[in-house]
N, C-alpha and C positions, 0 to 999 in steps of 0.2 A: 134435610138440613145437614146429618152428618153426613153425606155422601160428600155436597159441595165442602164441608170443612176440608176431609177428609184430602180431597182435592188438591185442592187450596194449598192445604200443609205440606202435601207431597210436591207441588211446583215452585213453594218455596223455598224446601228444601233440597232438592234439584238445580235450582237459581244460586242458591248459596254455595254449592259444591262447585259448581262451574265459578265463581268470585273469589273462593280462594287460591285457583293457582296463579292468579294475577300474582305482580311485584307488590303489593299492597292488600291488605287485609281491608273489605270494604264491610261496610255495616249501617244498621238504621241509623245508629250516633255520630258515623263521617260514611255519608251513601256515595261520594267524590270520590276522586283522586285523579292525579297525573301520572305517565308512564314517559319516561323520556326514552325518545326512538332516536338509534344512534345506528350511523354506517361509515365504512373506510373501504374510498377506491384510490389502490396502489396507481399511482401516475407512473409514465415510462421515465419519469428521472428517479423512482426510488429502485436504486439500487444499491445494496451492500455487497461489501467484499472485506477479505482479507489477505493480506499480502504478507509473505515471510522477508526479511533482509539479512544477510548475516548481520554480527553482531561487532564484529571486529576482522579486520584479516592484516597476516604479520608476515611482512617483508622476510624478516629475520636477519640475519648479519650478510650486506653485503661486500663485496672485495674488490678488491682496483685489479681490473683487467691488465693479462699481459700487453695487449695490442687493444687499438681500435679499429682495426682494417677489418673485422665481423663485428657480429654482434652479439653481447654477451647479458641476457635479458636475465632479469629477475621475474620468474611470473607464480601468480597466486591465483587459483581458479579460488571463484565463488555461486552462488546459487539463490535467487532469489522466486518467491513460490507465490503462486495463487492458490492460497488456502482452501480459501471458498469462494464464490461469486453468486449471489441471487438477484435475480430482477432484472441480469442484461441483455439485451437485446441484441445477441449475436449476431445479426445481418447487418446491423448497423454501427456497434458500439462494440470498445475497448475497454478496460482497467489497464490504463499506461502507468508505465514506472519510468521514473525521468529523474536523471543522475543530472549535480554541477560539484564543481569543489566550494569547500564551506567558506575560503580564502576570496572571491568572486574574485581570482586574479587569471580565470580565462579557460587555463586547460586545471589539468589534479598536478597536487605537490605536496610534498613531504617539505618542513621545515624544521632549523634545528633547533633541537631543546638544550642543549648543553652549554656551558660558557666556551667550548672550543669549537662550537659549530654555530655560534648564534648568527645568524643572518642566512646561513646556507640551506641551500636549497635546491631539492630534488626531483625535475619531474618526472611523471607519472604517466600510461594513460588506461585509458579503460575501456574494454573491450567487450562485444557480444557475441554469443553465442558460434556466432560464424568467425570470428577473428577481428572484426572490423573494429579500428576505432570509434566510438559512437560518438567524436568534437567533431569529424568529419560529415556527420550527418545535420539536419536542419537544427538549428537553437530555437528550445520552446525559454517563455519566462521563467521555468523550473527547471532549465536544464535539458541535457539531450537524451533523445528517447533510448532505453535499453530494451523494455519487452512491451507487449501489447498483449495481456492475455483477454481468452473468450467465453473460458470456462474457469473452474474450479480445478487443483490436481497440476494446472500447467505450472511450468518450471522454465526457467532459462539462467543456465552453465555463462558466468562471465569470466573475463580474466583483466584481473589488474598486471602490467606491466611497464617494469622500473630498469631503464639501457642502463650497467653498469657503466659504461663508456664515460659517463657523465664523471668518474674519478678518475678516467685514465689520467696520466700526467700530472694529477695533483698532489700537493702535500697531505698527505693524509691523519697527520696530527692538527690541520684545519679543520678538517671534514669530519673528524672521529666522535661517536658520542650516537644520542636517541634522537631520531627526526619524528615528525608524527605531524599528522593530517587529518583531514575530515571530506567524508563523501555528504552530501545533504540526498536524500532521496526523497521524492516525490510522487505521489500517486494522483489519481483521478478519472473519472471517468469521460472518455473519449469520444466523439463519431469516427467511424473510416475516413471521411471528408477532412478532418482536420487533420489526423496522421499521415495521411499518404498524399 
C-alpha cells in the first residue's frame, strides 16, 4: 500500500511540475484554463523605410545679369537618403521620392514676400542626379519622380536651379526683397511596372 501511495505521490508530483510552466498556474481549485495562441505573417506590402530630405535650401542673393546671350544659373546641390528600407522586394519594388511645388501652379517658384516684390515671381526647376529636369519626365499624382531607392544607405545628389536671366532688363527696386517657396515631397512604395 505504501509503495502504490508512494507512486501515486511521485506522478503527481511530476504532473504538477510539468503544469507550472504553463502561462497559468493550474490546480485542484481551477484544474482549466485558456492559453491564447497568437501568430504574425509579414505580407509583401509590409514594408518600412525611411527617407532623409533636406531641410531647407537657400538661393542666397541673387544679381541681375550683365547679358542674357548665356546663361547665368543659380544652383544649389541637395541630397536626399534612404535611411533604411525593410521588407522590399528588390526584384520587384521601389521606395520612390516624388517632388511637385507646393504653389500646384505647374513647374517650382519662388514668390515674393516683400511689399516691393509682392506678386513677383521666380522660376525654378529641379533637377536629378544626372542633370535632367525631372517636370520633363512622366507626372505621378504626387509629383515627378527624383529617386527610386532598393536598399537602405542609397542617396541621390539633386540640384535646384534658378536662370538669373529672369532679372535681366528689369527694374530692380520691383524685384528686390525675400521670395520663398515650398518643395511638397513624397514617398511610397512602388512596383518597376509603375515606374518605368
Amino acid at each position: 500500500m505504501k509503495k502504490r501511495w508512494i507512486a501515486g505521490a511521485l506522478a503527481g508530483f511530476l504532473a504538477m511540475n510539468v503544469l507550472t510552466v504553463s502561462a497559468q498556474d493550474l490546480s485542484n481549485v481551477e484544474p482549466a484554463g485558456n492559453t491564447e495562441v497568437t501568430a504574425n505573417v509579414s505580407g509583401s506590402g509590409d514594408v518600412t523605410y525611411l527617407v532623409s530630405i533636406p531641410e531647407r535650401v537657400n538661393f542666397g542673393t541673387l544679381t541681375q545679369p550683365e547679358n542674357n546671350t548665356q546663361a547665368h544659373p543659380a544652383v544649389r546641390s541637395f541630397n536626399v537618403e534612404a535611411v533604411q528600407i525593410t521588407g522590399l522586394d528588390a526584384a520587384t519594388q521601389r521606395v520612390v521620392v516624388l517632388l511637385k511645388d507646393g504653389s500646384n501652379a505647374g513647374g517650382f517658384q519662388l514668390t515674393g514676400q516683400s511689399a516691393s516684390n509682392s506678386g513677383k515671381v521666380l522660376n525654378y526647376t529641379v533637377c536629378n542626379e544626372t542633370g535632367t529636369d525631372i517636370t520633363g519626365g512622366r507626372p505621378y499624382d504626387n509629383g515627378y519622380l527624383l529617386a527610386a531607392f532598393s536598399a537602405g544607405g542609397q542617396n541621390v545628389a539633386g540640384q535646384l536651379k534658378l536662370e538669373q536671366n529672369q532679372l535681366y532688363g528689369e527694374n530692380l527696386e520691383q524685384w528686390a526683397g525675400n521670395y520663398k517657396g515650398t518643395i511638397n515631397f513624397f514617398t511610397r512604395v512602388a512596383s518597376l511596372a509603375d515606374i518605368n
